[in-house]
DRENDOLO-180657 format. One record per residue (C-alpha): x, y, z; residue in three letters. Coordinates in nm, 4 decimals. Layout:
R        c1        c2        c3  res
R         X         Y         Z  ALA
...
// end
This chain:
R        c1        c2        c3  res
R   -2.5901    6.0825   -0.7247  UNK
R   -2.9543    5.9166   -0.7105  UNK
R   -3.1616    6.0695   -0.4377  UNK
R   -3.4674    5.8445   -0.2388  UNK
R   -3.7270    6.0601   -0.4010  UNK
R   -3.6023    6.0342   -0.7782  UNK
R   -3.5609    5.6287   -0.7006  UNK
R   -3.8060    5.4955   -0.4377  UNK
R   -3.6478    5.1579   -0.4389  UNK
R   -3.6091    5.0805   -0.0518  UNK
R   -3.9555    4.8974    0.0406  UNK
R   -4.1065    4.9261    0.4051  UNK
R   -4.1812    4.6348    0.6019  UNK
R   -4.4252    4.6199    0.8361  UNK
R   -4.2951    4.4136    1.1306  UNK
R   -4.5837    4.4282    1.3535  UNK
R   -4.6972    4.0621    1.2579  UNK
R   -4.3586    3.9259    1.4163  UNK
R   -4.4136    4.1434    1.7331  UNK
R   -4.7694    3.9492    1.7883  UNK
R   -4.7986    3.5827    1.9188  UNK
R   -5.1153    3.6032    1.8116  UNK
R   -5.0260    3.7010    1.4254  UNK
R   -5.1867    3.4292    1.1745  UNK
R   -4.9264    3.2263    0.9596  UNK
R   -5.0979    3.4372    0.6434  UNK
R   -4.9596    3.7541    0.7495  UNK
R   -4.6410    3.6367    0.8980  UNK
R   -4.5477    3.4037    0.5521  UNK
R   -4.6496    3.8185    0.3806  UNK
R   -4.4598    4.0216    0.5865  UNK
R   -4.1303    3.7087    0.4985  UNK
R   -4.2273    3.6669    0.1642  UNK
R   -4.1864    4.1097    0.0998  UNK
R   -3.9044    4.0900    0.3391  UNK
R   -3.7067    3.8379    0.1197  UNK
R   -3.7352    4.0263   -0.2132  UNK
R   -3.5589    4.3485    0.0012  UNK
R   -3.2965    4.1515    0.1265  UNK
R   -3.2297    4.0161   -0.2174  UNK
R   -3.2037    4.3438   -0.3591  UNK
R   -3.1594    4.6321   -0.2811  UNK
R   -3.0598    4.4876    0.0960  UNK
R   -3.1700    4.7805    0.2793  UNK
R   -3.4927    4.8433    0.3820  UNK
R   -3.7175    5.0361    0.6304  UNK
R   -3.9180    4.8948    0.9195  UNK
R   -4.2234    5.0217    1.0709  UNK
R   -4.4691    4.9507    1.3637  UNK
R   -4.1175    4.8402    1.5684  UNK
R   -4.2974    4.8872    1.9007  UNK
R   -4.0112    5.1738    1.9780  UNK
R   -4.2212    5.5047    2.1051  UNK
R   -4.1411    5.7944    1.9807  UNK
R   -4.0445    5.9370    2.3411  UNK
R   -3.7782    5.6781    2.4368  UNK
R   -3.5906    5.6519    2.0365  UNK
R   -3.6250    6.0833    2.0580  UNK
R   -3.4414    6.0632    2.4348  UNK
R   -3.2248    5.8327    2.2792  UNK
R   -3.0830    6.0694    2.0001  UNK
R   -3.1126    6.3812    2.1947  UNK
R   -2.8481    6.2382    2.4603  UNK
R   -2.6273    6.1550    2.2186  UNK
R   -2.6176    6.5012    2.0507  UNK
R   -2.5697    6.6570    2.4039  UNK
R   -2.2750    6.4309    2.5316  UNK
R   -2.0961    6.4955    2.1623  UNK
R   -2.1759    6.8636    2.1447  UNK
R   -2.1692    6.9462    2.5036  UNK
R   -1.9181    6.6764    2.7191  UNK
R   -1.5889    6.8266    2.8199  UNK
R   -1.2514    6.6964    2.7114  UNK
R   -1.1871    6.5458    2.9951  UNK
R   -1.5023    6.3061    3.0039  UNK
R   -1.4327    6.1976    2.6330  UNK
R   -1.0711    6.1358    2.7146  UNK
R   -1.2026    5.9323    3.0449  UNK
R   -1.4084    5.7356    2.8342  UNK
R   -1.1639    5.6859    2.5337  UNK
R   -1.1634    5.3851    2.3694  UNK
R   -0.8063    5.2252    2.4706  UNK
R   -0.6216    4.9537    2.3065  UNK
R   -0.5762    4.5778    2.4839  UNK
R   -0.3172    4.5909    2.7528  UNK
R   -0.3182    4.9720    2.7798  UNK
R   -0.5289    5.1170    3.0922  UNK
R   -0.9171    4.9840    3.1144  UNK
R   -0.9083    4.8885    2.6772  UNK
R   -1.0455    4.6219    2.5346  UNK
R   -0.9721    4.7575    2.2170  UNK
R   -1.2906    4.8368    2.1456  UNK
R   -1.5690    4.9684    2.3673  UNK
R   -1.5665    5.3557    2.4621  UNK
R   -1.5119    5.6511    2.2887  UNK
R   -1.3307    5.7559    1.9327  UNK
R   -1.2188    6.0758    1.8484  UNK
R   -1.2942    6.2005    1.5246  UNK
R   -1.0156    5.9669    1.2927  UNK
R   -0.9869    5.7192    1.5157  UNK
R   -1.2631    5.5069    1.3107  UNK
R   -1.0745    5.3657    0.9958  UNK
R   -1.2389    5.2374    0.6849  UNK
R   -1.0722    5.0689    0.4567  UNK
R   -0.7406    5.2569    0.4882  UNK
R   -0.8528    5.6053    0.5490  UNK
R   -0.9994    5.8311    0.8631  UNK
R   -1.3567    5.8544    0.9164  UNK
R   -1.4820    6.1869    0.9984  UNK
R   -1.7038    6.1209    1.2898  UNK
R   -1.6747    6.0806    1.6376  UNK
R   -1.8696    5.7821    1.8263  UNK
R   -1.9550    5.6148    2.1602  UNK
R   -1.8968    5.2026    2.0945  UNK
R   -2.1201    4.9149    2.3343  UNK
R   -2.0714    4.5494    2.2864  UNK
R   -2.2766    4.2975    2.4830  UNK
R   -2.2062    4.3383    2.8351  UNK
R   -1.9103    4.0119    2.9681  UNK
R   -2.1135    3.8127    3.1374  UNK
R   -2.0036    3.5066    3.3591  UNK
R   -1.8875    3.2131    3.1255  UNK
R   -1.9090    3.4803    2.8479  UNK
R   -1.8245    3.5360    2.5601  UNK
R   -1.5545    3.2318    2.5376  UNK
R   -1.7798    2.9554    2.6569  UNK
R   -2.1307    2.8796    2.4845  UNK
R   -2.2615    2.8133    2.8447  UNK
R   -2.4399    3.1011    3.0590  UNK
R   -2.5276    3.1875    3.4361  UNK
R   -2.8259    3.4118    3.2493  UNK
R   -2.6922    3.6862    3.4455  UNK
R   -2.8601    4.0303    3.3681  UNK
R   -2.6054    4.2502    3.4555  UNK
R   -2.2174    4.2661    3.3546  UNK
R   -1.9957    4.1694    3.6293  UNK
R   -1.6980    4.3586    3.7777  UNK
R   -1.3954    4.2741    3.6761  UNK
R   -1.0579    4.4435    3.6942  UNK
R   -0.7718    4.5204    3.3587  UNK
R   -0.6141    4.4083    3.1870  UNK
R   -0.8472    4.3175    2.9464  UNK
R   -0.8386    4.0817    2.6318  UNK
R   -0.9809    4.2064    2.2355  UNK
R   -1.3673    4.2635    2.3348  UNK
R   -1.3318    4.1550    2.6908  UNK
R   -1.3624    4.4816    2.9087  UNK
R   -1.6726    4.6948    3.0326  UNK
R   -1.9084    4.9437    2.8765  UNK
R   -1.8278    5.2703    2.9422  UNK
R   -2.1089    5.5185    3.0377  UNK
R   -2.0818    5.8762    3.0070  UNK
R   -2.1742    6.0518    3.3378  UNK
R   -2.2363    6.3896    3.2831  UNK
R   -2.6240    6.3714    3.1251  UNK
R   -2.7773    6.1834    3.4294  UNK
R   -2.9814    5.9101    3.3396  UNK
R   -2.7874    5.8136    2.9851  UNK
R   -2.7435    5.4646    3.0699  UNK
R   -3.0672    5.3454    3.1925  UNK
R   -3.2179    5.4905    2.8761  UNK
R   -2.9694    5.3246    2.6524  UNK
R   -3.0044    5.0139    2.8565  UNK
R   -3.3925    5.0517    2.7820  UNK
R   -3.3266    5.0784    2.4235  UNK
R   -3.1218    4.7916    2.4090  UNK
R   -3.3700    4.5638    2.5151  UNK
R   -3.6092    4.6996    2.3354  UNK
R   -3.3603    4.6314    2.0206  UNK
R   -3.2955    4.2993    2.1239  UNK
R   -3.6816    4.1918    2.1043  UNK
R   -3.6910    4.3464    1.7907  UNK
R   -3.3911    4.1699    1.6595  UNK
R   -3.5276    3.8338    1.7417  UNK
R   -3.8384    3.9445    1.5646  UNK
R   -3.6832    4.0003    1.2219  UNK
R   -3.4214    3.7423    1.1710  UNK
R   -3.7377    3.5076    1.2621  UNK
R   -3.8890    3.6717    0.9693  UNK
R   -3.5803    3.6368    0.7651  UNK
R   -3.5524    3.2330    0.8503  UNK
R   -3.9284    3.1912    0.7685  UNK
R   -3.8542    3.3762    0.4581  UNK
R   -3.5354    3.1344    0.3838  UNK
R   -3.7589    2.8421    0.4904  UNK
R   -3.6022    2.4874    0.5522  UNK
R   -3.5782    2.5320    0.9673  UNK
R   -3.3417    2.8949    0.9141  UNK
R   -3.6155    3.0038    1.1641  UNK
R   -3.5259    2.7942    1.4065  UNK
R   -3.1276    2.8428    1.3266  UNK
R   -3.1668    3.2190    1.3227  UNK
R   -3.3206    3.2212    1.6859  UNK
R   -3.0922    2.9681    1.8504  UNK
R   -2.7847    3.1919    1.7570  UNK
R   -2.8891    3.4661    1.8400  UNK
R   -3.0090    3.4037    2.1792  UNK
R   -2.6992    3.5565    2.3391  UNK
R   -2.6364    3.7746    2.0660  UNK
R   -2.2989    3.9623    2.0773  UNK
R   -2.4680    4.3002    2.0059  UNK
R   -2.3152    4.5995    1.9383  UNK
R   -2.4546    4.9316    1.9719  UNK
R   -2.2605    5.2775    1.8220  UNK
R   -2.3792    5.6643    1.9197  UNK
R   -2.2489    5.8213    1.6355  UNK
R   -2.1850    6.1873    1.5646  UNK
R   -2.1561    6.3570    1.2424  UNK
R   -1.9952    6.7162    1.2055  UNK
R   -2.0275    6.8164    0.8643  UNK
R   -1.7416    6.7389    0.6147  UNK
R   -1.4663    7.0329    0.5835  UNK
R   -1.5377    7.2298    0.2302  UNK
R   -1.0891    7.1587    0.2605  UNK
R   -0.8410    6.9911    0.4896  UNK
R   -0.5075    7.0928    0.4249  UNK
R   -0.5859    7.0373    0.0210  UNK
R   -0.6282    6.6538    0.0343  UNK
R   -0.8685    6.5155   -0.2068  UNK
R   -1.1668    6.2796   -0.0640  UNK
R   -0.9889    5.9861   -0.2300  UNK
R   -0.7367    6.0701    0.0080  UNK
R   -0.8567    6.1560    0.3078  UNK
R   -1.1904    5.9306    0.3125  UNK
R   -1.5425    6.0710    0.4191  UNK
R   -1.8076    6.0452    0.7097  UNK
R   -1.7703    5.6814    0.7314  UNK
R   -1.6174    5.4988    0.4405  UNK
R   -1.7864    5.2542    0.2469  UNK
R   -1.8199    4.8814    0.3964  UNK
R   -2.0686    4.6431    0.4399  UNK
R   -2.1982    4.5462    0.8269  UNK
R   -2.0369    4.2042    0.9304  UNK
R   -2.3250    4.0735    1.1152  UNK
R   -2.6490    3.9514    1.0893  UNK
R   -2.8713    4.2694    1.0814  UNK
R   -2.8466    4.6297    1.1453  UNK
R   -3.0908    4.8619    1.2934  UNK
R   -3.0638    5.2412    1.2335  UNK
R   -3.2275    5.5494    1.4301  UNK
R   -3.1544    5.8410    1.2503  UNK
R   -3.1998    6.1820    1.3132  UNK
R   -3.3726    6.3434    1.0252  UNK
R   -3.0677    6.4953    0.8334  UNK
R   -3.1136    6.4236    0.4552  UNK
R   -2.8472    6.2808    0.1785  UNK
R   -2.5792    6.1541    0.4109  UNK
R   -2.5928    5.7747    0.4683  UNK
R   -2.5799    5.6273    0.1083  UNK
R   -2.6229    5.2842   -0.0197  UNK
R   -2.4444    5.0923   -0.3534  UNK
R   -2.7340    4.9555   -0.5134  UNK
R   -2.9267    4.9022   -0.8632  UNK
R   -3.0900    5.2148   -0.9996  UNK
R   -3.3524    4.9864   -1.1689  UNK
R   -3.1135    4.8965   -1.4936  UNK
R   -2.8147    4.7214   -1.4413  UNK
R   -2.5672    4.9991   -1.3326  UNK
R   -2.4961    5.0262   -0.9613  UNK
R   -2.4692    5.3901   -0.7812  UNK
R   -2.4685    5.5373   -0.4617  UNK
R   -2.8317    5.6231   -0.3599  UNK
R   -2.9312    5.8429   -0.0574  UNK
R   -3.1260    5.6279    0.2256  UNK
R   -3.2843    5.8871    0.3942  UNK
R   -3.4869    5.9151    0.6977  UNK
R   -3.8584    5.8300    0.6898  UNK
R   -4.0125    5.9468    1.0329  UNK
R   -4.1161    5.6556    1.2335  UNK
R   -3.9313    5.4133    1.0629  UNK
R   -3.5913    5.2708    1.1196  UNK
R   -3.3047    5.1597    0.8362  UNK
R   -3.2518    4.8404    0.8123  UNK
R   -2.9529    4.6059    0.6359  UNK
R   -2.8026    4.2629    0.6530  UNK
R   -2.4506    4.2299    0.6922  UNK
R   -2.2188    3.9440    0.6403  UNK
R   -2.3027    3.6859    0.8590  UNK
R   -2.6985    3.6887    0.7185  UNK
R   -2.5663    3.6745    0.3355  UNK
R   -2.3416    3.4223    0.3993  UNK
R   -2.6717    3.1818    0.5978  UNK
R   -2.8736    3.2645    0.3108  UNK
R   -2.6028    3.0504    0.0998  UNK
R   -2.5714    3.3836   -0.1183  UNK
R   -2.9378    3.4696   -0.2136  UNK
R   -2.9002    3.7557   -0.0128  UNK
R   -2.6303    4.0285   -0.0285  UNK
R   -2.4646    4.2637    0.2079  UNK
R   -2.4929    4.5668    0.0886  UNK
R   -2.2423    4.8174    0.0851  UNK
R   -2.2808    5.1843    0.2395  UNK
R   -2.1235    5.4986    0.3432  UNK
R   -2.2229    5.8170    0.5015  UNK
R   -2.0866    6.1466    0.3013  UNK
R   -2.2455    6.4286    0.5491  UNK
R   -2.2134    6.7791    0.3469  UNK
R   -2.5197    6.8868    0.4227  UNK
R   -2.5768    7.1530    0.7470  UNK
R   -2.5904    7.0762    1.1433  UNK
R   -2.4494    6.7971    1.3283  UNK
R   -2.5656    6.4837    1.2066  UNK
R   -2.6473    6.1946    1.4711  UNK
R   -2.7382    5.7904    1.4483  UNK
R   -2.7473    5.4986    1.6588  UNK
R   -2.7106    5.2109    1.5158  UNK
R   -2.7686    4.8794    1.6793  UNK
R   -2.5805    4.5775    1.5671  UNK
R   -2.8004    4.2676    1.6187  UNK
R   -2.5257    3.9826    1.5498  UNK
R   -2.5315    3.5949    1.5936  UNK
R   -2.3502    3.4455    1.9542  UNK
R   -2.0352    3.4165    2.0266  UNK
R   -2.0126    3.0801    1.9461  UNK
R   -2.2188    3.0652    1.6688  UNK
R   -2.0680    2.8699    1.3436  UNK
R   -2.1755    3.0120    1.0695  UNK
R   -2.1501    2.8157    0.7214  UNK
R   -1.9890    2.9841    0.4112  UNK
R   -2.1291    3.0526    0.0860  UNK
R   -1.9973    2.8670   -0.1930  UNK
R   -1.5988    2.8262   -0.1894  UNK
R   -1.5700    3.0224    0.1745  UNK
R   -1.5362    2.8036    0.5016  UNK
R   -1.7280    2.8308    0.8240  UNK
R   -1.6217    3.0726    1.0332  UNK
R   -1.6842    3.1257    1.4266  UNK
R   -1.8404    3.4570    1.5087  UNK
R   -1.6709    3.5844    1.8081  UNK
R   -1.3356    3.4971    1.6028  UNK
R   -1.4436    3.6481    1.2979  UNK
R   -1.5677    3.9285    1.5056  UNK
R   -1.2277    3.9774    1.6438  UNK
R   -1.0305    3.9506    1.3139  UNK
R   -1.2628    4.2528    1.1953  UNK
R   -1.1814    4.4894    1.5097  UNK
R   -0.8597    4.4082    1.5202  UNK
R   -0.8393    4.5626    1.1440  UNK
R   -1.1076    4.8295    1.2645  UNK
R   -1.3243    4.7521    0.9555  UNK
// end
């Protein structure tokens, strides 16, 4: 294992520029000229001066610990994330139980609290919009990524701070794939922002308990860890972190050829960043999704909230080399459907 301080290779952007209309085309062509060599390797990066204060991203975490440390059975199970057909499900928003997240075959060991963009009307099948703020009531059953959000009720006030967050994530997510597409050049700006304008976000609260020393004698390779190693299928991901140290891990370059998982830990101030899928395949290639994993052995209860800023529903995205277009919201679908 490589830790952050023996290999500083994860740069820090400075994403300010993209936040102000009033940024000269200098400093924005900088900050997308440094942001390009990240994404080409090592594809993780952090971002600072995001215009997320200190007090709302510190709420954010801290009501996330308490629902996972402190909500009774009985909420969790009321908010349990249900399959399609069965109760309120949509197979996909509300809450998993520790193992219920699968990776590649094998359990996760963390419990979470899953968002998607709120069904609006004419949403997500149709590429047309009312521009309606709010989701609209609807009743089950409920098709794959169809249903509602589910809120939990006991810490009052944990939706309208999440809901705050969001759109303060949303902004920001606009503000770095235009950085990305005026890094990429030849109009990607312009494709980057028109498909993502109705971004099919998803958002995770994700809780950590530290990894058993043993359970029942399996062997890691067996059982799986935190959260197994994948890369994101979207466009970009956001991470707030708490400040827990060598957990989340990334598969990168330790400056020779050889690759090896290297800790990404926290920097205070500054969120994680990564591309996922759907960015390396509209950068034809150049730039890869980098794989990750979170192995938590350290001490406490480790929390993140990561926020999924994705392309539309109905955005066609082209393939690289050899691979076909794909729809998001299908390939979305394909991907929950095989949870990861």
């Amino acid at each position: 294992m490589c830790s952050l301080a023996d290999q500083p290779i994860f740069p820090t952007i400075d994403i300010a520029p993209f936040l102000n209309p009033s940024a000269p085309l200098k400093t924005l062509l900088t900050t997308s000229s440094t942001l390009s060599t990240a994404c080409t390797s090592p594809g993780f990066f952090y971002l600072q001066n995001h215009n997320l204060p200190s007090s709302l991203t510190n709420e954010v975490l801290n009501l996330a610990r308490n629902f996972f440390l402190h909500a009774s059975p009985a909420e969790k199970e009321s908010l349990k994330r249900r399959d399609v057909g069965v109760s309120n499900g949509d197979g996909a928003r509300g809450y998993q139980v520790i193992g219920d997240n699968v990776t590649e075959g094998k359990r996760d060991w963390h419990e979470a609290l899953d968002w998607y963009r709120p069904n609006i009307d004419g949403e997500p099948l149709s590429p047309l919009s009312l521009e309606a703020s709010s989701e609209r009531e609807r009743n089950p059953p409920y098709e794959l990524l169809q249903g509602m959000n589910a809120w939990p009720s006991s810490s009052p006030g944990f939706r309208e701070v999440y809901e705050e967050f969001i759109d303060k994530m949303l902004v920001l997510g606009t503000a770095v794939v235009r950085a990305m597409g005026m890094a990429l050049g030849e109009g990607m700006e312009e494709v980057f922002v028109a498909n993502t304008r109705r971004s099919f976000w998803v958002m995770r609260a994700i809780g950590y308990p530290p990894l058993p020393t043993e359970r029942d004698g399996s062997r890691e390779e067996d059982e799986g860890v935190s959260c197994g190693a994948h890369s994101d299928y979207g466009c970009v991901t956001l991470l707030l972190s708490d400040g827990t140290k060598g957990a989340l891990q990334a598969w990168v370059k330790d400056g020779l050829e050889e690759r090896k998982w290297v800790d990404v830990d926290p920097v205070e101030g500054a969120l994680v960043v990564n591309i996922g899928d759907m960015m390396a395949r509209w950068s034809g290639g150049r730039w890869r999704a980098t794989r990750h994993r979170v192995v938590h052995r350290g001490q406490g209860y480790r929390v993140s909230v990561p926020f999924f800023f994705e392309p539309d529903w109905s955005a066609r995205v082209p393939g690289a080399e050899g691979e076909g277009e794909v729809v998001y919201g299908e390939y979305l679908s394909q991907k929950v459907e095989r949870n990861f």
